[in-house]
C-alpha positions as CSV (number, residue, x, y, z in Angstrom):
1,X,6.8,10.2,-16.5
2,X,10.4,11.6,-17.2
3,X,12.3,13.0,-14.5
4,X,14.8,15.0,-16.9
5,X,15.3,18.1,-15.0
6,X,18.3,20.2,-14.1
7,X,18.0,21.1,-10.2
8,X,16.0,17.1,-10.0
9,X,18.6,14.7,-7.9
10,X,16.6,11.6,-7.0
11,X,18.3,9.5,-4.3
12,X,17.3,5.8,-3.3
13,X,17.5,5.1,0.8
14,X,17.2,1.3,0.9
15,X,18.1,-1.5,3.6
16,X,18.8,-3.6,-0.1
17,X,20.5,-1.6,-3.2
18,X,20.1,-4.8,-5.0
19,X,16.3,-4.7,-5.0
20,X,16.7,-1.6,-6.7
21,X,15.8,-1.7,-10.7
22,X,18.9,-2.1,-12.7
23,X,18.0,1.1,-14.8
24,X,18.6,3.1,-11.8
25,X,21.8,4.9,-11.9
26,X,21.5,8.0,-9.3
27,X,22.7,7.8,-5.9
28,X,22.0,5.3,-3.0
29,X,21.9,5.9,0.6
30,X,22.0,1.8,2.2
31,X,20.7,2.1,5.9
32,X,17.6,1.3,8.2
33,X,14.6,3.7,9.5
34,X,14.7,1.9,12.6
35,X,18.6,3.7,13.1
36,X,18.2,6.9,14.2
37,X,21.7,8.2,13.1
38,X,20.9,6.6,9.4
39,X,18.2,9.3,9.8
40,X,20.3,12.3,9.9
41,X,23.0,10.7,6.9
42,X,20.0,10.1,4.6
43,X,18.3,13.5,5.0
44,X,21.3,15.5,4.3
45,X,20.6,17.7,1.4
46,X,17.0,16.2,0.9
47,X,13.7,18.6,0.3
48,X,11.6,16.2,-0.5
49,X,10.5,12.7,0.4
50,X,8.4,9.7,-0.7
51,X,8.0,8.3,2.4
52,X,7.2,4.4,0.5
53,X,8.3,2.1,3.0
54,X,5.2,-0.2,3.0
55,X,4.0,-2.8,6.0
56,X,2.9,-5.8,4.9
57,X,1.7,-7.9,7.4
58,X,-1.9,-9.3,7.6
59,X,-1.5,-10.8,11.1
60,X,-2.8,-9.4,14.6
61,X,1.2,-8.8,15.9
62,X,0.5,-5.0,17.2
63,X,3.7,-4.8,18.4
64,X,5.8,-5.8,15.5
65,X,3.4,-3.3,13.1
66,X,4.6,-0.6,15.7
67,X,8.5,-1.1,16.4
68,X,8.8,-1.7,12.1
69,X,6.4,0.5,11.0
70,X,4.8,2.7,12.7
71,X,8.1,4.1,15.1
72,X,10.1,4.4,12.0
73,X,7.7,6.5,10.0
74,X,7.3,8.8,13.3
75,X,10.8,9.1,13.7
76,X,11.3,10.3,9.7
77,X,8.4,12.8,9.9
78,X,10.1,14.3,13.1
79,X,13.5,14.5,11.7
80,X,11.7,15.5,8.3
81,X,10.5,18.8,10.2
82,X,13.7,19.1,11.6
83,X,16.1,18.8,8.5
84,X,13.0,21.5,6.9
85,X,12.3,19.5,4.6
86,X,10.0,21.2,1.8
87,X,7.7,17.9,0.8
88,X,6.6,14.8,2.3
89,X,4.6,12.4,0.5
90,X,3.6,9.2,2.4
91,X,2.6,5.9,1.4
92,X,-0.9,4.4,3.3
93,X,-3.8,2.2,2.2
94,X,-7.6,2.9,1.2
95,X,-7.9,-0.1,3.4
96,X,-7.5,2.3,6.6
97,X,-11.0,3.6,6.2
98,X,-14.3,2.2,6.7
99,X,-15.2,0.8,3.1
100,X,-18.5,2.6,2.9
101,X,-16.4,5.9,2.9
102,X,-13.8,4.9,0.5
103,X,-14.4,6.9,-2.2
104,X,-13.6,9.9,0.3
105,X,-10.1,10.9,-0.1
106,X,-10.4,12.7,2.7
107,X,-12.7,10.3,5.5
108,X,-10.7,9.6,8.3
109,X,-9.2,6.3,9.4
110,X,-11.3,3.8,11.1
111,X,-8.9,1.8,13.8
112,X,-10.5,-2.1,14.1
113,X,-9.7,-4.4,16.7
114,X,-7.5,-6.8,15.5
115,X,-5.9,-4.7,12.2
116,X,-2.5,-3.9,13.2
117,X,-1.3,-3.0,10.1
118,X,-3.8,-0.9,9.2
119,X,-4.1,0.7,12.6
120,X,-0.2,2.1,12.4
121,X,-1.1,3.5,9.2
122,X,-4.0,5.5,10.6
123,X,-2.1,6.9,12.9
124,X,0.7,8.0,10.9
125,X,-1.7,9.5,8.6
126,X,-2.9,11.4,11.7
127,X,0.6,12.5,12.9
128,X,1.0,13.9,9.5
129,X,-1.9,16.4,10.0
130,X,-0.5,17.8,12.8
131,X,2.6,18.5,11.2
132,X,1.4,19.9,7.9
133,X,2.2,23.4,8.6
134,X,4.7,26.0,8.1
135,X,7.6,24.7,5.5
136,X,6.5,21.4,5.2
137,X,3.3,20.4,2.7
138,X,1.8,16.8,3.0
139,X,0.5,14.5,0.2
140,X,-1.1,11.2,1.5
141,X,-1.7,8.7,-1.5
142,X,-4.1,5.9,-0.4
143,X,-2.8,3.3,-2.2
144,X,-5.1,0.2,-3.6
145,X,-4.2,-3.4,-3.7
146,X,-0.4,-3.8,-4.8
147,X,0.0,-5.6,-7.9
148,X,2.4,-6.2,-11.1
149,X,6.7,-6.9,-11.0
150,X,8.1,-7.6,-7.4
151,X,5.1,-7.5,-5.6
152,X,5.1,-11.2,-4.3
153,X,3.2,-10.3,-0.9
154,X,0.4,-8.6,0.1
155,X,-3.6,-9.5,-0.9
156,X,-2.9,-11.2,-4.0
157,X,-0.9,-14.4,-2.7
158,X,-3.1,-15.0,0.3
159,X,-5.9,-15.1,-1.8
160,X,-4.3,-17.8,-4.0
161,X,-3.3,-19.9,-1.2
162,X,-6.7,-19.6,0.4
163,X,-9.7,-21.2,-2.4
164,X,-12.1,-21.7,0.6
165,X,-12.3,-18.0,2.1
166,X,-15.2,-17.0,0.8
167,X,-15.4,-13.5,-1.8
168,X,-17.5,-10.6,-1.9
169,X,-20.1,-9.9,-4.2
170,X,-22.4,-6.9,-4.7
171,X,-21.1,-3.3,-4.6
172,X,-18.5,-3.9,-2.1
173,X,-17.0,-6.8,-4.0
174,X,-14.6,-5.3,-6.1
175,X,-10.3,-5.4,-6.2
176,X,-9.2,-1.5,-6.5
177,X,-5.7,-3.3,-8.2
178,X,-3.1,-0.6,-8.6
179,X,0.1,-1.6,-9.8
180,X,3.4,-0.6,-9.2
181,X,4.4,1.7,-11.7
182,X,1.5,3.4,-11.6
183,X,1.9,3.9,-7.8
184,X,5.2,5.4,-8.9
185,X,3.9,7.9,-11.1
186,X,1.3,9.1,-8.5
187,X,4.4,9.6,-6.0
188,X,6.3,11.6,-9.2
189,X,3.3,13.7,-9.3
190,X,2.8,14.5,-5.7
191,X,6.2,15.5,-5.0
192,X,6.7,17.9,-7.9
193,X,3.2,19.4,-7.4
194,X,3.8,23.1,-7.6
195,X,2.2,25.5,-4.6
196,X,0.8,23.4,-2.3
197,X,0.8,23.7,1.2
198,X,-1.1,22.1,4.1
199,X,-2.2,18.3,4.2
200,X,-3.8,16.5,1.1
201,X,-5.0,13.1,0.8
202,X,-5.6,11.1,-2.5
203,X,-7.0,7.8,-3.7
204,X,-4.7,6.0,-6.1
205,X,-6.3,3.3,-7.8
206,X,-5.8,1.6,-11.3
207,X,-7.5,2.5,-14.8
208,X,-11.3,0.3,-13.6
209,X,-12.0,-1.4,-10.5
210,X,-12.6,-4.9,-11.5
211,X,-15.0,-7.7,-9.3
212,X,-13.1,-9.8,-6.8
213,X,-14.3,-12.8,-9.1
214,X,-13.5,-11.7,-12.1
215,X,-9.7,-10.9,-10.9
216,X,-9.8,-14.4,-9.4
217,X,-10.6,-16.2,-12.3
218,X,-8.5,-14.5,-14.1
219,X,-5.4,-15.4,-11.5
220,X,-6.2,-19.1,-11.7
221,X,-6.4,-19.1,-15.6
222,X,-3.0,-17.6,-15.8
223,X,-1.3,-19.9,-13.3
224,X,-3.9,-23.0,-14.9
225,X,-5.3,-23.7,-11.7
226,X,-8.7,-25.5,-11.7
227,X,-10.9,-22.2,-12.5
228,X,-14.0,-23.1,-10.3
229,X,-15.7,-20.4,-9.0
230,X,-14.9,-19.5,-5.6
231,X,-17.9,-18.6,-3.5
232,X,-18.8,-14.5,-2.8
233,X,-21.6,-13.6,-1.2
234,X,-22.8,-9.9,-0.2
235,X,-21.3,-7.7,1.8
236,X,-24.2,-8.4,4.5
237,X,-23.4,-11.9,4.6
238,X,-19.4,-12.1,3.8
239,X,-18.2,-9.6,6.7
240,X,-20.0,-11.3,9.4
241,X,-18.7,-14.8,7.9
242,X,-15.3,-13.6,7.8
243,X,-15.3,-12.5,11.3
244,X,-16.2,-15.9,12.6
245,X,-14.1,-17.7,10.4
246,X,-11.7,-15.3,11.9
247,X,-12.2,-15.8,15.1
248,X,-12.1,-18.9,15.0
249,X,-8.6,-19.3,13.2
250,X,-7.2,-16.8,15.2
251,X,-4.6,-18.6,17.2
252,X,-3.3,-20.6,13.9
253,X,0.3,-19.2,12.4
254,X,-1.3,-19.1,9.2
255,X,-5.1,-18.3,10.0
256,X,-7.8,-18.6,6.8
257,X,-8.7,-15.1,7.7
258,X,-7.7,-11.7,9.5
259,X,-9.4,-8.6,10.3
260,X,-6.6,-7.0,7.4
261,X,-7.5,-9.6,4.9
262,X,-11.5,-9.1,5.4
263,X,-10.5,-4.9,5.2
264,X,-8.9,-5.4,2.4
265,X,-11.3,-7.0,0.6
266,X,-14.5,-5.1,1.0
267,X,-14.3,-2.0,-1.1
268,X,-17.0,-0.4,-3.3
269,X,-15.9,0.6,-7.3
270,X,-13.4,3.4,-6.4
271,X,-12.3,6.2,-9.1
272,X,-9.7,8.9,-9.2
273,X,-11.2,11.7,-10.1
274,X,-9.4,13.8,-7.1
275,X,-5.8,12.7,-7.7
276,X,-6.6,13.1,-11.6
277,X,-7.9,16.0,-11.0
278,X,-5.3,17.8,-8.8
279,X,-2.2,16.0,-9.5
280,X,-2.7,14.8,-13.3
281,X,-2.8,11.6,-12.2
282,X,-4.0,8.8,-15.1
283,X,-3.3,5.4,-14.5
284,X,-1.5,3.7,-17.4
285,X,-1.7,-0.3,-16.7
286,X,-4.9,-2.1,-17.3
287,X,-4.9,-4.4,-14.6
288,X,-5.2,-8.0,-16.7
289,X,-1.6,-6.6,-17.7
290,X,-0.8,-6.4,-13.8
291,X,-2.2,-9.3,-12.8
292,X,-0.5,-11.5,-15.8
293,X,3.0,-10.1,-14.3
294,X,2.3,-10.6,-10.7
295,X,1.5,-14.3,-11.8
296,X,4.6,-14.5,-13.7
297,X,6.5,-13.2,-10.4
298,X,4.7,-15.3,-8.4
299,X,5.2,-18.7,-10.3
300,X,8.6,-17.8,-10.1
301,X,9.3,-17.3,-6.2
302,X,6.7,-19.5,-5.4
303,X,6.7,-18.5,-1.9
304,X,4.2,-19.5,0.8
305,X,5.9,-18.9,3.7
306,X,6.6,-15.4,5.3
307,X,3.4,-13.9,4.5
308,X,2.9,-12.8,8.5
309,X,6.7,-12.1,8.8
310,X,7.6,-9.1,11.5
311,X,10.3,-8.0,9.0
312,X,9.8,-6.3,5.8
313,X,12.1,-3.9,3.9
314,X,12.2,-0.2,4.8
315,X,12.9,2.7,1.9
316,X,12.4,6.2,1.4
């Protein structure tokens, strides 16, 4: 999408200006959400926001998902209401619901024991529906699994590093992959959708929904890793696995499996008919493109540690 508009101003709030893309030219706000004054300095002269500061942590540690996530994101939408802002359009997960009711937009969150991560983002998701009335209208996109340019963490990575955990198969064994710049065309669209008011929540997936295998395969021919096929097995049979396997890695700083991972991973073939249908939205990125630049990225970081990190980088 082109932003070329005379009364558009786009401004990038940012703990790092030099993650930004060197294209960007417009103006730059540095600070933290965790600062409360930062808050006030980066709303001045704002009406609307794309609230896109992700939480990426697959661990059980509720009270850093709280005090980095979930605090911050409470403290925006309040000063949001109070600076009237005109637009907020928040970031969350498809992950948050229960994965026979994610091709809902709408189904509410389902908090599990264990899925800190997830949990914050249900209830932000909840705050914000108390708060979408009056000035303020609310866009919720439910984001799938993060992939393409400088997206080193999230699913992808511990999936790589983790050949043994076992897939699933069947109709809740695919990868809704969406990749970044198709995330940021959904957040383009949301926040110059024309009279709308009230709360709405949208799926934002990529073009097809492919099978966890499939993607898999794919990964480990790109990076020319032995391509055996890693076991998947139904639904019926994975979920209970996982949550044994999961309990018993839980104490282990880098367990096999976590109640985020296993959420993440079940999900039926998921479309966006709603978001296409309301916002325009049309994915652009077939997802072997993603995938072969998320490998590229990731042979060149090459990162294992600081995949259950308590600090991630906060933007607006």
């Amino acid at each position: 999408m082109q932003f070329e508009h005379p009364d558009l101003q786009i401004v990038a709030a940012t703990r790092h200006p030099e993650n930004l893309p060197a294209s960007y030219h417009g103006e730059i706000r540095v600070g933290d959400l965790r600062d409360p004054d930062y808050l006030d300095r980066v709303l001045t002269g704002i009406d609307v926001i794309c609230h896109a500061a992700g939480w990426t942590n697959y661990g059980y540690d509720e009270h850093a998902s709280r005090k980095n996530y979930l605090e911050p994101a409470i403290d925006l939408i309040n000063h949001a209401r109070e600076w009237r802002i005109s637009r907020f359009v928040n970031l969350s997960s498809i992950a948050v619901t229960h994965h026979s009711q994610r091709m809902n937009d709408h189904a509410p969150g389902t908090p599990r024991r264990g899925c800190a991560m997830f949990n914050c983002m249900i209830a932000v998701e909840d705050y914000l529906k108390t708060q979408a009335h009056g000035q303020m209208s609310i866009i919720n996109l439910r984001c799938g699994i993060y992939s393409g340019h400088d997206l080193h963490l999230g699913l992808l990575p511990l999936l790589l590093q983790r050949p043994a955990l076992p897939l699933i198969s069947g109709r809740y064994g695919f990868l809704p992959l969406t990749d970044g710049r198709d995330i940021g065309q959904a957040f383009a669209r949301a926040a110059l959708l024309p009279d709308m008011s009230g709360y709405l929540s949208l799926n934002i997936t990529g073009q097809e929904t492919p099978q966890q295998t499939t993607v898999m395969q794919f990964m480990k021919q790109e990076l020319h890793r032995d391509i055996s096929q890693q076991i998947a097995l139904p639904a019926l049979i994975a979920l209970p696995a996982h949550k044994i396997i999961g309990m018993a890695n839980y104490r282990k700083k880098m367990p096999l499996t976590t109640c985020a991972i296993t959420a993440s991973l079940a999900n039926p073939e998921i479309q966006n008919i709603q978001a296409r249908q309301l916002l325009g939205y049309q994915p652009v990125i077939r997802w072997q493109s993603s995938i072969e630049d998320f490998t590229a990225e990731y042979v060149r970081r090459n990162k294992v540690s600081g995949l259950f990190v308590e600090e991630k980088e906060f933007t607006i």
